[in-house]
C-alpha positions in Angstrom: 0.0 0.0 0.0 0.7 3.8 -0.7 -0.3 5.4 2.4 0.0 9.3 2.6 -1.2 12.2 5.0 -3.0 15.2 3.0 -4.0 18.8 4.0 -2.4 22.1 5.7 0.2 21.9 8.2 -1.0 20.7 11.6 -4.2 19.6 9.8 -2.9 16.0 7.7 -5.8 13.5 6.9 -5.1 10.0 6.0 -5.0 9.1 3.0 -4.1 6.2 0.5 -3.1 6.2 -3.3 -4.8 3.8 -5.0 -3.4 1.0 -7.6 -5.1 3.3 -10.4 -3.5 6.7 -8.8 -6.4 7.6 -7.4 -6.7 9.1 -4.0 -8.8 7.5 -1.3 -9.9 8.6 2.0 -8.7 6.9 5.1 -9.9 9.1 7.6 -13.4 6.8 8.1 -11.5 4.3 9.3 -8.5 5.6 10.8 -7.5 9.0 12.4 -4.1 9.2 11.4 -0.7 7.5 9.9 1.4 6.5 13.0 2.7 4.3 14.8 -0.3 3.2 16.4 -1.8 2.4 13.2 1.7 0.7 11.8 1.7 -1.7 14.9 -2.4 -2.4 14.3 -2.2 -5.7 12.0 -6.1 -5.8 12.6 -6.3 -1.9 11.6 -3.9 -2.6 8.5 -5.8 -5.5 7.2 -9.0 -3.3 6.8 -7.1 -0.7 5.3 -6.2 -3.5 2.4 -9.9 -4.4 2.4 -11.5 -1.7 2.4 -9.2 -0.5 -0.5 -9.8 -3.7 -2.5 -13.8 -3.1 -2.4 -13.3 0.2 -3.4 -15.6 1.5 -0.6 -12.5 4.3 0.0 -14.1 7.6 -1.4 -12.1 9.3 -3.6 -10.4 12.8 -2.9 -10.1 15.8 -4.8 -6.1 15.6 -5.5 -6.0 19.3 -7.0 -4.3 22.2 -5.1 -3.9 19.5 -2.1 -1.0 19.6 0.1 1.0 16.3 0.7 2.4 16.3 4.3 4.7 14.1 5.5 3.9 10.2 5.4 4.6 9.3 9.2 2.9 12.4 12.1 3.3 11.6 15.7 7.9 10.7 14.8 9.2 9.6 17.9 13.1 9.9 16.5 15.1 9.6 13.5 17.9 8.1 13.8 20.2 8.7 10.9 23.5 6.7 9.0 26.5 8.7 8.0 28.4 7.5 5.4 26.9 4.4 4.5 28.0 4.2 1.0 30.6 2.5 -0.4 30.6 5.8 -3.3 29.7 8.3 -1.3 32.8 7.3 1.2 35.1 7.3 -1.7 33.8 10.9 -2.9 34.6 12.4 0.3 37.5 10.9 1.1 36.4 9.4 4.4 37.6 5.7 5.5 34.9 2.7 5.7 33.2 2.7 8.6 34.0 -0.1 10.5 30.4 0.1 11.9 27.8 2.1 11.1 27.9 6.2 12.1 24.8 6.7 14.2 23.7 10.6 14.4 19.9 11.8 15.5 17.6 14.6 13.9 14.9 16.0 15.9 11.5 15.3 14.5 11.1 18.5 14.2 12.6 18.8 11.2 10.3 16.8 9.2 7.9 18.4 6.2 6.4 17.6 3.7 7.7 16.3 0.1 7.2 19.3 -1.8 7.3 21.9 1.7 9.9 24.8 1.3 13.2 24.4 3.0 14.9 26.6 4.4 18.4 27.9 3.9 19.9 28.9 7.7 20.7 32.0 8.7 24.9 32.5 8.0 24.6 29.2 6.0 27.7 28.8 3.0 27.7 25.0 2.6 23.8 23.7 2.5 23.7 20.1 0.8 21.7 17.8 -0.5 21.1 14.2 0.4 19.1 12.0 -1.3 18.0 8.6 1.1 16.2 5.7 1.6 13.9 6.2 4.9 13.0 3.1 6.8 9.7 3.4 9.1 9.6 1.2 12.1 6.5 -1.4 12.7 7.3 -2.7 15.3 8.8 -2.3 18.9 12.7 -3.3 18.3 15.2 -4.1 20.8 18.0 -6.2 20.7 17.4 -8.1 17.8 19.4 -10.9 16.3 18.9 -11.5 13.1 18.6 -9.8 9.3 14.9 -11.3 9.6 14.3 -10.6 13.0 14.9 -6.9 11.5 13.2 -7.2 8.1 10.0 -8.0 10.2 10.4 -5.2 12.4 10.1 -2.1 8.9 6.5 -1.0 8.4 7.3 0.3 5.3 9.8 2.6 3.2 9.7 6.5 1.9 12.0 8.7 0.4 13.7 11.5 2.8 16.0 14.3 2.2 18.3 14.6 4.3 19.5 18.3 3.9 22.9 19.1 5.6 24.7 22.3 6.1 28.4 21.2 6.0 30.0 24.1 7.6 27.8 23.8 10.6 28.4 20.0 11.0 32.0 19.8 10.3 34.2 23.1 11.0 31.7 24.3 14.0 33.0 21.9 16.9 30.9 19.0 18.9 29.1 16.5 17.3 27.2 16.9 13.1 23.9 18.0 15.1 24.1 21.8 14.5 24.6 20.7 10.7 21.4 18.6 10.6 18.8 19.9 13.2 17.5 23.2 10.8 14.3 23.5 10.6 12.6 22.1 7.6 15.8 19.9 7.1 14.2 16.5 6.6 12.0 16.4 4.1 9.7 13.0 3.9 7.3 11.5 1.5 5.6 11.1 -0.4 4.6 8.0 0.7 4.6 5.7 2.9 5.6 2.3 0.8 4.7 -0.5 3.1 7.3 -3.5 3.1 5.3 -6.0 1.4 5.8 -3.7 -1.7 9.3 -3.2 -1.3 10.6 -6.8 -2.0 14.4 -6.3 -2.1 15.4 -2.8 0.1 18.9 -3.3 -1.6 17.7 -2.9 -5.3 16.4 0.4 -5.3 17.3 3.1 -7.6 18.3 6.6 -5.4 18.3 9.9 -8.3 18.5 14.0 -7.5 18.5 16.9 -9.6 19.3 20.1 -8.6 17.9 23.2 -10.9 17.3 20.2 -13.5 20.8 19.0 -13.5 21.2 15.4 -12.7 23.6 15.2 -9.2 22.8 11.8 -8.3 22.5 8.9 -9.6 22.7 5.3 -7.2 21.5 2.4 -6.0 20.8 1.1 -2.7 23.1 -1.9 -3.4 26.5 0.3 -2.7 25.1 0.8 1.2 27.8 -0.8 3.7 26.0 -1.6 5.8 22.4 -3.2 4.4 18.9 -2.2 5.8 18.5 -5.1 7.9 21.9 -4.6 9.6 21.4 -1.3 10.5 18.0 -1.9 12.1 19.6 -5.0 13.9 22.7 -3.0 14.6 21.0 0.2 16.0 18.5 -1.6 18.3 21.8 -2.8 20.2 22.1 0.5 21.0 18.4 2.2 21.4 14.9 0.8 21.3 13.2 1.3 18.0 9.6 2.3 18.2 6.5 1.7 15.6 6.7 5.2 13.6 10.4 5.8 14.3 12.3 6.7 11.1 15.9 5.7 10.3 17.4 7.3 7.2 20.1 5.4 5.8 22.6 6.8 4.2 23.2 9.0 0.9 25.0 7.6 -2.2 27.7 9.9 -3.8 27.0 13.3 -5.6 26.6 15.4 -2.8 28.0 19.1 -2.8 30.8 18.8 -0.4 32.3 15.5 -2.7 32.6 18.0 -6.4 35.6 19.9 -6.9 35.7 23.3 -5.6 34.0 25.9 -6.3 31.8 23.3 -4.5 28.0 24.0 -5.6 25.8 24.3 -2.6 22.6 25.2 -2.6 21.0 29.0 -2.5 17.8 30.2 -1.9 16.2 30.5 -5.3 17.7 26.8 -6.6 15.1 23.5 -6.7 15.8 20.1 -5.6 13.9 17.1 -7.3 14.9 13.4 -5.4 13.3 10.1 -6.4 13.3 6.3 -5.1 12.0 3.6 -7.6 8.5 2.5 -6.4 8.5 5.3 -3.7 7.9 8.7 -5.5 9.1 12.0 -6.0 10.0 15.1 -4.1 10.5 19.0 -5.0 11.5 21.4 -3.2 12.1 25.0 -3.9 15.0 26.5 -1.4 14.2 29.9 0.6 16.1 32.2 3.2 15.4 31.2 6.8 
């Protein structure tokens, strides 16, 4: 299933895309996309039936916001330099194990929401990456199919970076990733049963129409189910937390200098195969 959350800010309605591309109401049967609903097999199941009768009413698509897939975000947990490319670009070593940093939920909007170039920002980078959404409460697992079983679904995030914040400001990459509006997500939420082979999945972003990159899930170091094994050693993973894995090479800071970071005024178009398409148009904070 495509599930998706429509309408202003604040104001999101559940919603589901159809196998036609039609847009169906959820809100009847559910009050929202979360992780109360993601760990509801029973509530799921109706979801699927109700869909298949085609008793879902239809929406009115035009003019209609797309919000982010997932509201109520407990934590996204993010993976630094999990591609075998993206390592290479920047000159970095392969991790050994994977680089865990957070983002506040906070910084989640929609798919096509503005974002926001900081205040004093120089170095504001793109990131284009495959978001896993938690089912399922996770801790300690064991295995690769222990983990598998434990992803709701998939989405596409952005996960926008300002590099001089994260790397030539001191302490930890937070000040480089918290910004508002610096996590972009949607526009759907791809649930797993859809999403056959997490390692196969094309990974593409343009920047003012100009192709910047161009991957495939099947460079990541570390694979999806290892990181969701890995990182609930270290934290427990709750239904509708979001982990966003890693970014394959193309990124700003990896080109030769003058190194081509964004500006207010520049667009941003990411897709995932089978999980849709983002645009974003960049503005001063």
């Amino acid at each position: 299933m495509k599930l998706l959350r429509v309408g202003t800010v604040g104001a999101e309605r559940p919603a589901l895309l159809d196998e036609t591309g039609v847009l169906r109401d959820l809100s009847g049967l559910v009050p929202d996309i979360d992780g109360a609903l993601l760990a509801d097999d029973g509530k799921l199941a109706r979801i699927r039936a109700a869909a298949a009768s085609g008793e879902l009413p239809e929406l009115d698509a035009a003019g209609l916001r797309t919000g982010p897939p997932v509201g109520r975000i407990g934590k996204i947990v993010c993976i630094g330099l999990n591609y075998h490319d993206h390592a290479r670009e920047t000159g970095a070593a392969t991790p050994e194990e994977p680089i865990i940093f957070m983002k506040a939920p906070d910084t989640v909007v929609g798919p096509d929401d503005t974002v926001l170039v900081p205040r004093g920002s120089v170095k504001t980078d793109w990131e284009v990456e495959l978001a896993v959404v938690i089912g399922r409460t996770a801790r300690y697992l064991e295995s690769d199919e222990q983990a598998l079983a434990a992803v709701a679904g998939y989405a596409v995030a952005h996960d926008v970076s300002e590099r001089a914040f994260q790397i030539e400001r001191g302490g930890q990459w937070d000040k480089g990733k918290n910004c508002e509006t610096f996590n972009p997500l949607g526009p759907w939420l791809v649930t797993a049963d859809e999403v056959p082979d997490p390692q196969a999945l094309g990974l593409r972003l343009w920047v003012n129409g100009e192709l910047k990159q161009d991957g495939t899930t099947a460079e990541q170091i570390f694979p999806v189910a290892e990181v969701v094994r890995y990182v609930s050693h270290f934290m427990t993973l709750y239904p509708g937390d979001v982990i966003n894995t890693g970014t394959p090479a193309g990124v700003a800071m990896g080109r030769p200098e003058p190194k081509p970071y964004l500006r207010a005024g520049d667009v941003v178009e990411l897709e995932i195969d089978g999980l849709g398409r983002q645009r974003q148009e960049l503005k001063d904070a």
